[in-house]
C-alpha positions in Angstrom: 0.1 26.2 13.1 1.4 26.0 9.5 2.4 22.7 7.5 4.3 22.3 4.7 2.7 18.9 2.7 3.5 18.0 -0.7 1.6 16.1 -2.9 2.4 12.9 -4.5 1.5 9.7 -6.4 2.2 6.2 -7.6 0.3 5.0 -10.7 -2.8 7.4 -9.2 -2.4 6.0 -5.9 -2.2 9.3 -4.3 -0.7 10.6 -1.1 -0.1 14.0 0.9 3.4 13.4 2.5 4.3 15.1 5.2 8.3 16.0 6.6 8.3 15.4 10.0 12.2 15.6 10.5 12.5 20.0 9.4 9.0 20.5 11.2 6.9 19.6 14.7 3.6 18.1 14.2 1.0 18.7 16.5 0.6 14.7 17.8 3.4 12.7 18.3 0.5 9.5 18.0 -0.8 10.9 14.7 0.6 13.4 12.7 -2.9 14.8 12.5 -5.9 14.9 14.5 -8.1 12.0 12.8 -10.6 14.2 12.2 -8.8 16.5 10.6 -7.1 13.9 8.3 -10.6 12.4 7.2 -11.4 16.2 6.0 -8.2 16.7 4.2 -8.6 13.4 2.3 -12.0 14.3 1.3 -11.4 14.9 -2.4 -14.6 17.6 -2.7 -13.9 19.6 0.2 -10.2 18.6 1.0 -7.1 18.0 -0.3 -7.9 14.6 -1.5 -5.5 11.7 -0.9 -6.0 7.7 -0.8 -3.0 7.6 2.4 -1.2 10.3 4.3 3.0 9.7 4.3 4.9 10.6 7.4 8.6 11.2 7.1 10.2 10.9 10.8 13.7 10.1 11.9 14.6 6.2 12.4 14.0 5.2 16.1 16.9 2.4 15.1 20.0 2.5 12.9 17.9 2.6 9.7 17.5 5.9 7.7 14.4 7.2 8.2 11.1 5.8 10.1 8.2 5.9 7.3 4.7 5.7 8.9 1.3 5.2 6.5 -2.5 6.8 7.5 -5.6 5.7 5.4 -8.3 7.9 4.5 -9.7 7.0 7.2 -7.3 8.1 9.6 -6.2 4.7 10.8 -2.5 3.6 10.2 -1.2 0.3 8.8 1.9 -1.0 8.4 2.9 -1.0 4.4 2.1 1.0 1.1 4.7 0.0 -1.7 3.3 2.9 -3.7 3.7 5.1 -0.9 7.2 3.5 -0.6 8.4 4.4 -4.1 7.1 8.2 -3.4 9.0 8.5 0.1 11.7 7.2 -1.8 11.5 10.0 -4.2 10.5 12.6 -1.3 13.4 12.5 0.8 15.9 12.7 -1.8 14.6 15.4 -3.8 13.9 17.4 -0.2 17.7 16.7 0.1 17.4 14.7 3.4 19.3 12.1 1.9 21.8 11.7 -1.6 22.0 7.6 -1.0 20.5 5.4 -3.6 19.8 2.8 -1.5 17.6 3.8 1.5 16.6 1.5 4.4 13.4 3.0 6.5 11.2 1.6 9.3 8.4 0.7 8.4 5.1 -1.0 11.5 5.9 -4.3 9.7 9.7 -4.1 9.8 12.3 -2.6 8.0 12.3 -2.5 4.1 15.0 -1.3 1.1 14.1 1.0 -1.4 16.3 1.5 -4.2 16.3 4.6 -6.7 17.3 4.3 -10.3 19.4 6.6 -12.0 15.9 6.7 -14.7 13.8 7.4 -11.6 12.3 4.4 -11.1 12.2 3.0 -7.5 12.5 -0.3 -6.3 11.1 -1.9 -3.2 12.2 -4.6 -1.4 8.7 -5.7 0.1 9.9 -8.0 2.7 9.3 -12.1 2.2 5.5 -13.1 2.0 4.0 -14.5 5.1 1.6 -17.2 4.5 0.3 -18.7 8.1 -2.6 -17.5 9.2 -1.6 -16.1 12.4 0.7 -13.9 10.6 -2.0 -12.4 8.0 -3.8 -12.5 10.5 -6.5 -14.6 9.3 -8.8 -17.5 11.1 -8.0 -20.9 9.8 -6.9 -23.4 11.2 -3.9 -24.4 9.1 -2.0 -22.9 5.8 -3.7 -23.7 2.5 -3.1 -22.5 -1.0 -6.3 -21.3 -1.1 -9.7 -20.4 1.4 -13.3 -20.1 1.9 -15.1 -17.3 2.8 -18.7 -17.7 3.5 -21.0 -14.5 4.1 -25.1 -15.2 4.0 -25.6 -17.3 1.0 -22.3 -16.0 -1.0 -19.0 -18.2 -0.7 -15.9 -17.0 -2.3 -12.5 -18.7 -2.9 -9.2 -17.0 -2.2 -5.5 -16.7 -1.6 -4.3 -14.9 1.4 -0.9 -13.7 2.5 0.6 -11.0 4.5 3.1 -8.3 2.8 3.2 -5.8 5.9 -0.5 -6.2 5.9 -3.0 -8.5 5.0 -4.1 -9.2 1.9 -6.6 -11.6 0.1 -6.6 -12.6 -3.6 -9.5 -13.5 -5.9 -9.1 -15.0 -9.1 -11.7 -13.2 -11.3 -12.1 -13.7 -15.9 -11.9 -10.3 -16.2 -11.3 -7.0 -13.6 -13.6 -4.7 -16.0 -16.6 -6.5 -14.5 -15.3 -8.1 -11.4 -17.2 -6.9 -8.8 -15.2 -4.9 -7.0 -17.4 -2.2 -5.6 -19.7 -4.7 -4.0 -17.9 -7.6 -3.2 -14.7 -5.6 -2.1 -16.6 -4.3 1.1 -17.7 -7.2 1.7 -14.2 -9.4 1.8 -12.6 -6.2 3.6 -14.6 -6.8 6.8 -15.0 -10.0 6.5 -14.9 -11.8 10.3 -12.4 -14.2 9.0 -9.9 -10.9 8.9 -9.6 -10.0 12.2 -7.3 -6.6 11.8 -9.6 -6.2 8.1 -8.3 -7.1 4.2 -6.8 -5.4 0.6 -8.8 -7.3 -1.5 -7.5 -8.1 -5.0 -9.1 -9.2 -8.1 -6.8 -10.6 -10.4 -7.4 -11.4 -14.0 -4.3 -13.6 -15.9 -3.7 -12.8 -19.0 -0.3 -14.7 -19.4 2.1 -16.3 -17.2 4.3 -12.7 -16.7 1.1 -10.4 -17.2 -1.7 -10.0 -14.8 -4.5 -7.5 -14.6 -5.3 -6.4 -10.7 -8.1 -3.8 -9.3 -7.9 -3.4 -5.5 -10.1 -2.5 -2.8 -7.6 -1.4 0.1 -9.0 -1.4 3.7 -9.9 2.0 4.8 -9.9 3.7 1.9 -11.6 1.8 -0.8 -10.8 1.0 -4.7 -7.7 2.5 -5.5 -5.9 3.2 -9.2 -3.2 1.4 -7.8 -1.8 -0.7 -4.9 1.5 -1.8 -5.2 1.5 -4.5 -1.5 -1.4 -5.9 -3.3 0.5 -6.5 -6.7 2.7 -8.1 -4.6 0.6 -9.9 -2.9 -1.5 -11.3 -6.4 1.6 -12.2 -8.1 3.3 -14.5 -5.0 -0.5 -15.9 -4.5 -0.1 -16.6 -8.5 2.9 -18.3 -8.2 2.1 -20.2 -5.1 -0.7 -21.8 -7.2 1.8 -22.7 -9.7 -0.1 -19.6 -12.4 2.7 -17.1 -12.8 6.5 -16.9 -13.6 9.2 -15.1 -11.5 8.8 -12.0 -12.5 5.2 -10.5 -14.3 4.0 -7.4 -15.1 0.7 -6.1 -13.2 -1.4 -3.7 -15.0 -3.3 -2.0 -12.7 -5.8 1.0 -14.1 -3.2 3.4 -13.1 -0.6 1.6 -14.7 2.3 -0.8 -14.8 4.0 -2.3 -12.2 7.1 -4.7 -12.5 7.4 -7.6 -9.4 10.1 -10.1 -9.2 10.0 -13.1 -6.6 12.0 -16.2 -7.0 10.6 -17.9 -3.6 14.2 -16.5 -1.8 14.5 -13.2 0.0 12.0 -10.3 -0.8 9.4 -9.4 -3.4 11.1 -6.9 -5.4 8.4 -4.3 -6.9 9.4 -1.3 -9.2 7.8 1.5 -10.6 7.6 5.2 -11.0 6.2 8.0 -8.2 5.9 11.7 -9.1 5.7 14.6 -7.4 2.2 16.5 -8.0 2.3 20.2 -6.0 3.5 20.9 -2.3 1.6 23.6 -0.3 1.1 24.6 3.2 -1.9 24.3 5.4 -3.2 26.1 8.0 -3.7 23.2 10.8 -5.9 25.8 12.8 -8.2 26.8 10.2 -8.5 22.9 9.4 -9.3 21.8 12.9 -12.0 24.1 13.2 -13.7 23.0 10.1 
């Protein structure tokens, strides 16, 4: 069984998106075998790719149904990167000509708008900030949290954009640690369904700078729920202005909130290569 795939990325966040409208897949669960993903996100011996993007026709009156894989083969229920560069996908495939495209997501429908410059922006949804909503164990809403493992206590904000998200507020990102401290907050018990862990440095009220260790797949150049996510944790704690800039080490991301409707986030996606894989050769590996 062939595949067509094509390659894509936001700021570095990287995807292999697959059109599951013009083709059949082989699972209607998964679009691959998790195995088989896991290999093909390998980035030595596989394709390499931080999420896999499936493309499927809208099971309501929205325009397409958009479904998001991890690295490690388990799905969640947003990626605004991945958003931007499904936006791009489907109209450059010609599956759609509309500007303004409304898509299923696991966490509920969201907008994404395409700019006549390319740029794409997403309609993220409203935060959600009680605990049974991230989901997170509390027992009531704060602006901030504890989290306690062995002898090491942290401090941070938590919200849900899709999927849960926590926020730390750290002097500066270059030597945050994020590759040991990241793991740790991910599977932290507190987070029953796991964390995206941000660690966000301020540099002005409208600029932050944000590294991210996203659940199942590690640091990433760039997460664009979790810029979301630091800048309405920012301006809950009364830090950041409506709208700021997040630079992220893949680059810059513009997010707008004004405490009414949805977190609006806009940036680029490109289009790296597409190719076509040989699903039996893969399975076998």
């Amino acid at each position: 069984m062939t595949l067509k795939f094509t390659k894509m990325h936001g700021l570095g966040n990287d995807f292999m998106v697959l059109d599951g409208i013009r083709q059949p897949l082989p699972e209607q669960g998964s679009p691959l075998p998790v195995a088989t993903l896991q290999r093909l996100a390998d980035r030595h011996f596989g394709i390499g790719f931080d999420q896999l993007l499936l493309v499927q026709p809208a099971l309501g009156d929205a325009d397409f149904r958009y479904r998001i894989f991890n690295a490690d083969g388990s799905e969640v229920g947003q990626c605004g990167n991945g958003a931007r560069c499904f936006a791009r996908f489907v109209r450059e495939e010609g599956l759609t000509d509309k500007h303004d495209i409304r898509v299923e997501t696991r966490s509920g429908d969201i907008t994404l708008h395409v700019t006549d410059d390319g740029l794409v922006t997403v309609d993220m949804g409203a935060p959600r900030w009680a605990p049974k909503d991230i989901p997170l164990r509390a027992t009531q809403e704060a602006d901030t949290y504890f989290l306690v493992s062995g002898q090491q206590a942290w401090e941070v904000s938590a919200v849900s954009l899709g999927n849960p998200h926590c926020v730390q507020l750290v002097e500066n990102v270059d030597t945050a640690p994020v590759a040991t401290v990241g793991p740790l907050l991910e599977s932290h018990p507190d987070f029953p369904e796991r964390v995206n862990v941000g660690f966000m440095q301020i540099v002005d009220r409208g600029h932050i700078r944000l590294r991210v260790f996203e659940r199942g797949v590690g640091e990433t150049l760039a997460c664009g729920s979790g810029a979301c996510a630091a800048v309405v944790c920012g301006q809950r704690r009364g830090l950041l202005d409506d709208t700021v800039t997040v630079t992220l080490p893949g680059g810059d991301l513009r997010v707008r909130y004004t405490n009414t409707g949805g977190v609006l986030m806009t940036g680029p996606a490109s289009r790296v290569y597409d190719g076509h894989l040989n699903l039996n050769a893969w399975s076998k590996a």
